[in-house]
N, C-alpha and C positions, 0 to 999 in steps of 0.2 A: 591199909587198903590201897595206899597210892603203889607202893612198892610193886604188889599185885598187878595191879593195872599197869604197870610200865613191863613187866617179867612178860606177860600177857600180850603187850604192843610189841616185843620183843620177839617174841615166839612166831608172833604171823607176820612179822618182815622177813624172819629167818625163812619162813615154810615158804612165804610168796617168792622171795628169791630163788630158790631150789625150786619152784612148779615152774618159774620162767625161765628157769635154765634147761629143766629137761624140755619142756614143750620147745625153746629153740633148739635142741640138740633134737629131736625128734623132728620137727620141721627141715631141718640139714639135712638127715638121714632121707627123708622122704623127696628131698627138691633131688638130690644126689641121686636115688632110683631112676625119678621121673625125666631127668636129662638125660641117663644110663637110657631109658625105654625110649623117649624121644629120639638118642641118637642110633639107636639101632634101630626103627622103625624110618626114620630120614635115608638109611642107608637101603631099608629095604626097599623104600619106593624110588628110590633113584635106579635100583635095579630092573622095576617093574618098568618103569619108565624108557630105561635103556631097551629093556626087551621090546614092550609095545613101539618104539620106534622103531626098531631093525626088523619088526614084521611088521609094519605097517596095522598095528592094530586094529584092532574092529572095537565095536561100542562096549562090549565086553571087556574089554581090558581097559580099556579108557574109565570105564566105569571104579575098574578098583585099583588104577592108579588115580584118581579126583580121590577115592574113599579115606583111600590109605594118606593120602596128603591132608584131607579132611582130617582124619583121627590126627594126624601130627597135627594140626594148627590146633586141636582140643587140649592136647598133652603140651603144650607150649601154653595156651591160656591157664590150663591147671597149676602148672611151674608159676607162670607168673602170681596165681592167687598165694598159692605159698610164698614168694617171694615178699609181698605186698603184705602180705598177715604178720609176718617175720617184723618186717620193720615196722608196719603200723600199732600192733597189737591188736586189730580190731579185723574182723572178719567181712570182706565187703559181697555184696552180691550180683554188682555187676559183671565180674568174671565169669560167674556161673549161669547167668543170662546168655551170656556170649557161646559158653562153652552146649549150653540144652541148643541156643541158636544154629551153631555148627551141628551138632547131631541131627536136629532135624534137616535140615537142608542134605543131612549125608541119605538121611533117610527116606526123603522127597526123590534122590537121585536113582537110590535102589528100587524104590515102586514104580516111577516113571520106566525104567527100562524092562522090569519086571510086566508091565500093563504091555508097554509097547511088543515084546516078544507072545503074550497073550495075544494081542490082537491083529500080528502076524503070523500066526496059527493055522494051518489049512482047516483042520478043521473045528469046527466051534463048537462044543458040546454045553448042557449046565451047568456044569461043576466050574468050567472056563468062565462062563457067563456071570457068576455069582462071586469066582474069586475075581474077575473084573472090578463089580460093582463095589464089593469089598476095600478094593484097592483105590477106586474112588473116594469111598466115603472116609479113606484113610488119609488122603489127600486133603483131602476138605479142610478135616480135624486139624492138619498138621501145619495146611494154609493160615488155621486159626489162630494155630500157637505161633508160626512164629511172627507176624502181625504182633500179635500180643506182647512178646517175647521184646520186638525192633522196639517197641512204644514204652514198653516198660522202658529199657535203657535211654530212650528221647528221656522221658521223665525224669531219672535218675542224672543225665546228664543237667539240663535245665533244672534241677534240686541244691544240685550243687552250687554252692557261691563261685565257683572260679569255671569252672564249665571245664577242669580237665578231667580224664578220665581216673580209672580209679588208681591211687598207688604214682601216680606221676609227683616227680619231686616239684614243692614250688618254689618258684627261683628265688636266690639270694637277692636280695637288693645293697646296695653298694651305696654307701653313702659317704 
C-alpha cells in the first residue's frame, strides 16, 4: 500500500512540475506578444501625436491620441498582471480593476465628444435627440462603474496588510 502511495505522490510532483513549466512558458510567450503589441502601438501614438502637433489638431485627433495612449496604459497594466502571476503564482485582481478602470474613462472620452458634436449640430432632429439621451444615460452607468471600480481598489488596497499595490516586491530587511 505504502509503495503505492509514494509512486502516487510521485506522479503528481512530476505532473505539477510539467503544468508549472508550461503555464510559465505560456505566460513568457504571452508577456513577449503583449510588449511586441505594446511597442508598436507606443510607436503608433507618438506618430499620432507628431501629426496632431504639426496640424495643430482639433478635438478629433486629440481625442484618439488620449484613446491610443489609453489602450497603451491597458496593454502595460495587462503585461504587468502576467508579470505578477509569473512570480506570484496566484492571480490578483486589482490589475484588472485598473485595466475595466482605464477602459471606461477611454470610453467616457468617446461619448463625451461623440454627445458634444451631437449637440453642435445645426440641426436637431429625434433620432439626435434619443441618441443624446442614450449617451447620457450611458454616462451615468459608466459614472457608476467607475466609482465602483476607484472603491473597490481603496478596498483592496486597505485589505492588504502592507498597503502596496499588487505584485510590488517587499523589501529585504538587513539585519
Amino acid at each position: 500500500m505504502s509503495e503505492h502511495s509514494e509512486d502516487q505522490g510521485r506522479l503528481t510532483k512530476i505532473a505539477s512540475a510539467i503544468f508549472l513549466h508550461t503555464e510559465h512558458a505560456i505566460y513568457a510567450a504571452l508577456g513577449i506578444l503583449l510588449a511586441l503589441t505594446a511597442l508598436v502601438a507606443l510607436i503608433e501614438a507618438a506618430g499620432m501625436t507628431w501629426e496632431a502637433m504639426r496640424a495643430l489638431g482639433g478635438a478629433q485627433q486629440i481625442l484618439e491620441v488620449i484613446d491610443r495612449l489609453l489602450f497603451l496604459l491597458m496593454l502595460i497594466e495587462i503585461l504587468h498582471t502576467v508579470r505578477v502571476s509569473m512570480r506570484s503564482g496566484t492571480l490578483t485582481c486589482e490589475p484588472f480593476l485598473i485595466v475595466g478602470l482605464i477602459a471606461s474613462i477611454r470610453r467616457v472620452l468617446v461619448i463625451t465628444l461623440q454627445s458634444s458634436e451631437i449637440m453642435h449640430a445645426k440641426d436637431w432632429s429625434p433620432e439626435k435627440q434619443a441618441l443624446f439621451q442614450a449617451s447620457m444615460i450611458e454616462l451615468g452607468v459608466l459614472a457608476g462603474l467607475i466609482l465602483t471600480m476607484v472603491f473597490a481598489i481603496f478596498l483592496l488596497h486597505r485589505a492588504r496588510d502592507d498597503g502596496r499595490p499588487a505584485g510590488e516586491e517587499k523589501p529585504e530587511h538587513v539585519s
